[in-house]
matplotlib code that plots the C-alpha trace (Angstrom):
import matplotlib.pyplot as plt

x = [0.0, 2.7, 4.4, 1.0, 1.2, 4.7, 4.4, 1.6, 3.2, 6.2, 3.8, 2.4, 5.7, 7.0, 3.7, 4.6, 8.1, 7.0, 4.0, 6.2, 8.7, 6.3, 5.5, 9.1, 9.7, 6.9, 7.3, 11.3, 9.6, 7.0, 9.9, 12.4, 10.0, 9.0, 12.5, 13.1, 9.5, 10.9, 13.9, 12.1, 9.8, 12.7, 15.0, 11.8, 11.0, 14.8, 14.5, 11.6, 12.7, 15.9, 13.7, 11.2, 14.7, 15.7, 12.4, 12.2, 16.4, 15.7, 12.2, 14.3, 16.3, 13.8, 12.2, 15.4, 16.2, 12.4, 13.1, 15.9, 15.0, 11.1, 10.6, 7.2, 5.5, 6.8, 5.9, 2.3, 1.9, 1.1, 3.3, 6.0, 9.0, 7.1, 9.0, 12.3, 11.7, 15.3, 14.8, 18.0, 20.0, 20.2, 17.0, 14.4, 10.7, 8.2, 6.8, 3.2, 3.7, 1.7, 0.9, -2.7, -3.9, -2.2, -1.9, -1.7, 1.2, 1.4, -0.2, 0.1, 2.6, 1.3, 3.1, 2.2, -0.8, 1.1, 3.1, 1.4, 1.4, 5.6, 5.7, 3.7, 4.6, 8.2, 7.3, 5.0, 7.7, 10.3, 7.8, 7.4, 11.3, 10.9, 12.0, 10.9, 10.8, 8.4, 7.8, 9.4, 8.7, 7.0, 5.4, 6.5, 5.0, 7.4, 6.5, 7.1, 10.7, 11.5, 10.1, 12.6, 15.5, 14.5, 15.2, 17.9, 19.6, 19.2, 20.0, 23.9, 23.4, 23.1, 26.0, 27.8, 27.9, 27.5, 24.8, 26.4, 28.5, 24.9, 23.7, 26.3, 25.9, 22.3, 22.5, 24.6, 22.0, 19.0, 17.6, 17.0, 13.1, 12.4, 14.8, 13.7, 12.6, 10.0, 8.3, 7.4, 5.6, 7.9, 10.6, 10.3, 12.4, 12.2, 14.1, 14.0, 12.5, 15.2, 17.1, 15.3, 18.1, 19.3, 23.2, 25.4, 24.3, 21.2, 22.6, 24.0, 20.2, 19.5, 16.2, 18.3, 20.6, 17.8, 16.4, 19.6, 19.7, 16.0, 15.0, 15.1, 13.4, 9.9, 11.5, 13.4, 16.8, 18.9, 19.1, 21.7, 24.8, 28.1, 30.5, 28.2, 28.1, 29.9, 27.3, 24.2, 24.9, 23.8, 25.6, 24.9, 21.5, 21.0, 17.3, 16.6, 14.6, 12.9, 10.7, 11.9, 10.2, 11.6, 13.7, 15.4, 16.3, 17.6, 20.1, 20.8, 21.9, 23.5, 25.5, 26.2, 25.5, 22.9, 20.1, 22.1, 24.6, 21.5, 20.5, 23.3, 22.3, 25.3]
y = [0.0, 2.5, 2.0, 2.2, 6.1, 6.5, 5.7, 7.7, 10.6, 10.3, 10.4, 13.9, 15.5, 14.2, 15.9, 19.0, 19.5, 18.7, 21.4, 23.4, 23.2, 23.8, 26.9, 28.0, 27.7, 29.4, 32.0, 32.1, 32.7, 35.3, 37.5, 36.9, 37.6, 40.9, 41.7, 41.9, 43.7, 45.8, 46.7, 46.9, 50.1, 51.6, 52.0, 52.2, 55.2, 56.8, 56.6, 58.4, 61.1, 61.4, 61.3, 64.4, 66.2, 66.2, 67.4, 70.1, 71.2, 71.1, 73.3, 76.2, 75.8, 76.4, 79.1, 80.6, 80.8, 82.3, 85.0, 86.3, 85.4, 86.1, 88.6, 89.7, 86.6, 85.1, 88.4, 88.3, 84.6, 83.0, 79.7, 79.2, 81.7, 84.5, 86.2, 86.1, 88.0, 89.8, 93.4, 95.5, 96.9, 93.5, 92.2, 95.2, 94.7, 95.6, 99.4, 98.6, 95.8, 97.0, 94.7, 92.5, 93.9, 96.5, 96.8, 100.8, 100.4, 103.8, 107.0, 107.3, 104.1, 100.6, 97.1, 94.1, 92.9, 89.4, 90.4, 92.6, 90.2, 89.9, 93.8, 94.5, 91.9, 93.0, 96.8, 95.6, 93.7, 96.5, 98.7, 96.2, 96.7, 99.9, 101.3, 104.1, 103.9, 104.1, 103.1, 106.1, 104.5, 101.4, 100.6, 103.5, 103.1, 103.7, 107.3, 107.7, 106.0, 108.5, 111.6, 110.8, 109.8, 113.0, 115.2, 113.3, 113.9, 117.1, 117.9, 116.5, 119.2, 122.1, 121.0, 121.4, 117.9, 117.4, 115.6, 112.8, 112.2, 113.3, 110.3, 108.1, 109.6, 109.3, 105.7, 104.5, 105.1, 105.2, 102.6, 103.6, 103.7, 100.1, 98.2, 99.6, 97.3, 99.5, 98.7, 95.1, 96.3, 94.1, 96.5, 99.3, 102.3, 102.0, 104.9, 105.6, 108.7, 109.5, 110.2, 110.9, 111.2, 108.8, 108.3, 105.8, 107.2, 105.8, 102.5, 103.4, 104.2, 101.6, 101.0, 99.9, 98.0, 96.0, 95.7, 94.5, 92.1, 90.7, 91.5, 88.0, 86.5, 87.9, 86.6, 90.3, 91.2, 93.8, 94.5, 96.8, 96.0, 97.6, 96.4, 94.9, 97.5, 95.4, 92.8, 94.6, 98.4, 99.8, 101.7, 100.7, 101.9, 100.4, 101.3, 99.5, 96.2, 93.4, 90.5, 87.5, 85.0, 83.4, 80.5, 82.5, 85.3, 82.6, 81.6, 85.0, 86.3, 83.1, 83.2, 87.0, 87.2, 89.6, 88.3, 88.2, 86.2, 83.5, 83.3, 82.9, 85.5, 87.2]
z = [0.0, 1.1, -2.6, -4.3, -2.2, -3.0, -6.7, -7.0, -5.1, -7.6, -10.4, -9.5, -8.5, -12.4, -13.1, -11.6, -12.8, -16.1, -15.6, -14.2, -16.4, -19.1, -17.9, -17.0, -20.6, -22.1, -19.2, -21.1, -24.4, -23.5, -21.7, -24.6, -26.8, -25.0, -24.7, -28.3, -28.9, -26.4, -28.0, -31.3, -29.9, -28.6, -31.7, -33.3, -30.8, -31.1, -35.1, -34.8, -32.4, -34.8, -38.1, -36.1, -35.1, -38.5, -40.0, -37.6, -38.5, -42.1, -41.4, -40.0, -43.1, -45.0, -43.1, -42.5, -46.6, -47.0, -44.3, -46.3, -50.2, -50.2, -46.5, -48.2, -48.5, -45.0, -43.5, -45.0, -44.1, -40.7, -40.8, -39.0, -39.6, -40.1, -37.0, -39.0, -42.1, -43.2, -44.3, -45.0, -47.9, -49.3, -48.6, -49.6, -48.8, -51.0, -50.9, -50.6, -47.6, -44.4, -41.7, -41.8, -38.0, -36.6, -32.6, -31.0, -28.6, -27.8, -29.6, -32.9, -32.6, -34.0, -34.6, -36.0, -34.0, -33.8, -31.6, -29.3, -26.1, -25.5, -26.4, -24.0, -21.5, -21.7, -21.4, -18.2, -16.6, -17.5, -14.8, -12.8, -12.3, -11.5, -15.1, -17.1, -20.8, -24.1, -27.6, -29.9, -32.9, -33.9, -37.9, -40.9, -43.8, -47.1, -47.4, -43.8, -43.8, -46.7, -44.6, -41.7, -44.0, -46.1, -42.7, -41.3, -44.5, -44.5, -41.2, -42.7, -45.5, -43.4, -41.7, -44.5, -46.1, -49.9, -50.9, -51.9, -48.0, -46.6, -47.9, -46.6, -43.4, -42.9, -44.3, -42.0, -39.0, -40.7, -43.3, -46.9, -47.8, -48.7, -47.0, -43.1, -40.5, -39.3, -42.6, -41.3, -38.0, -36.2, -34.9, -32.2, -30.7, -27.2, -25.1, -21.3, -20.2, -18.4, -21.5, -24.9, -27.3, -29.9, -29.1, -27.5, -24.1, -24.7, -24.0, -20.8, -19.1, -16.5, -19.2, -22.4, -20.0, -18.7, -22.0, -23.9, -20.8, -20.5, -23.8, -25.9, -23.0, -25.0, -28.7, -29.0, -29.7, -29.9, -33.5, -33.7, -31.5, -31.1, -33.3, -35.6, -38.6, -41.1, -40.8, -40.3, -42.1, -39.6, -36.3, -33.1, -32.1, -28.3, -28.9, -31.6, -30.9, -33.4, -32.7, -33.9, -31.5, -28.9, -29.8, -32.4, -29.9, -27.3, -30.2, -31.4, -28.2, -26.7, -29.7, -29.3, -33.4, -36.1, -37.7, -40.3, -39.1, -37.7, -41.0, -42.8, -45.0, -47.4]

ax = plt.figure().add_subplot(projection="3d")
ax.plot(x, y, z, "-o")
ax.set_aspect("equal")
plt.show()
């Protein structure tokens, strides 16, 4: 009787390890199997990311080529790049651009209504600081850019300039009609009201130091900085500040470069 019971028991223990051993190796295959499964989604997921990362690299090329070769219809549009649009000497905008929506920043002073909330939550948080300043200038039309180059030159003449060196002068710190920045409602004079005139000393008000400082935390930059006139044509005008959203700025001013330079535009 007792080997009857002990035969038996040996039975079912075989029974078991087989059982178990079954399930040990299908418990083997399931894991291996979600191992590699595993593995798959993940350099599935990392060629993806890689494949999105160079989508996205060879869209700012792209956007950063329109915002030099075609500033009118990038500045008209609403996709992405819009904020980059290159106007200068090189890059002339068309006469008859004016912004779709215009935003009143200050009296008689509109920009671009796109980018009316950083203008005005830099300008808030520049009080908040316990600064003083205000948008001089915002949006000139064509006719208007020629009435202040028209003056400024001018002013040259009756100092005793020629025509001709008037012109040179006057270009070299204001923009030709046609190829201002002021034309694309994106750009803005801010000066403290501690100190109203346009000079270097400008830069040295607690406002434009704050401002050349904070100011591509809201997508500006300083468009104009010292030492820069080879690139940009202009002289250093430490009031002189463009929207050209806020990854570009980070970028621009990280790498202590122009527009021009960000672009790569000749």
């Amino acid at each position: 009787m007792r080997k009857v019971n002990f035969n038996q028991r040996l039975k079912r223990v075989f029974l078991c390890g087989v059982i178990m051993g079954a399930a040990a190796g299908i418990l083997i295959t399931v894991l291996a199997a979600g191992i590699v499964i595993n593995k798959k989604e993940a350099e599935a997921e990392s060629q993806y990311s890689k494949l999105q990362q160079t989508n996205e690299e060879l869209q700012l090329q792209i956007n950063k080529y329109d915002a030099s070769h075609n500033n009118l219809e990038v500045l008209a549009g609403n996709e992405d790049g819009w904020a980059l649009a290159l106007v200068n000497e090189a890059h002339p905008l068309d006469t008859s651009y004016a912004p779709a929506e215009m935003y009143e920043v200050e009296s008689e002073r509109s920009v671009d209504a796109r980018i009316r909330e950083p203008l005005d939550r830099m300008l808030s948080d520049a009080e908040a600081a316990g600064l003083s300043m205000y948008v001089a200038s915002a949006y000139r039309s064509y006719d208007q850019q020629r009435t202040v180059f028209n003056a400024t030159m001018q002013d040259w003449i009756n100092q005793g300039y020629t025509p001709l060196d008037a012109y040179d002068q006057t270009r070299q710190s204001v923009a030709v009609p046609g190829t201002s920045e002021h034309a694309t409602g994106l750009a803005v004079d801010i000066i403290s009201t501690e100190y109203e005139a346009l000079d270097d000393r400008q830069g040295d008000t607690a406002e434009q130091q704050w401002l050349m400082e904070h100011c591509w935390e809201y997508g500006f930059i300083l468009r104009y900085p010292p030492d820069k006139a080879d690139v940009t044509g202009i002289i250093f005008e430490p009031w002189h500040y463009r929207y050209v959203g806020e990854n570009a700025a980070r970028e621009i001013h990280e790498q202590n470069i122009t527009l021009e330079e960000y672009l790569g535009s000749d």
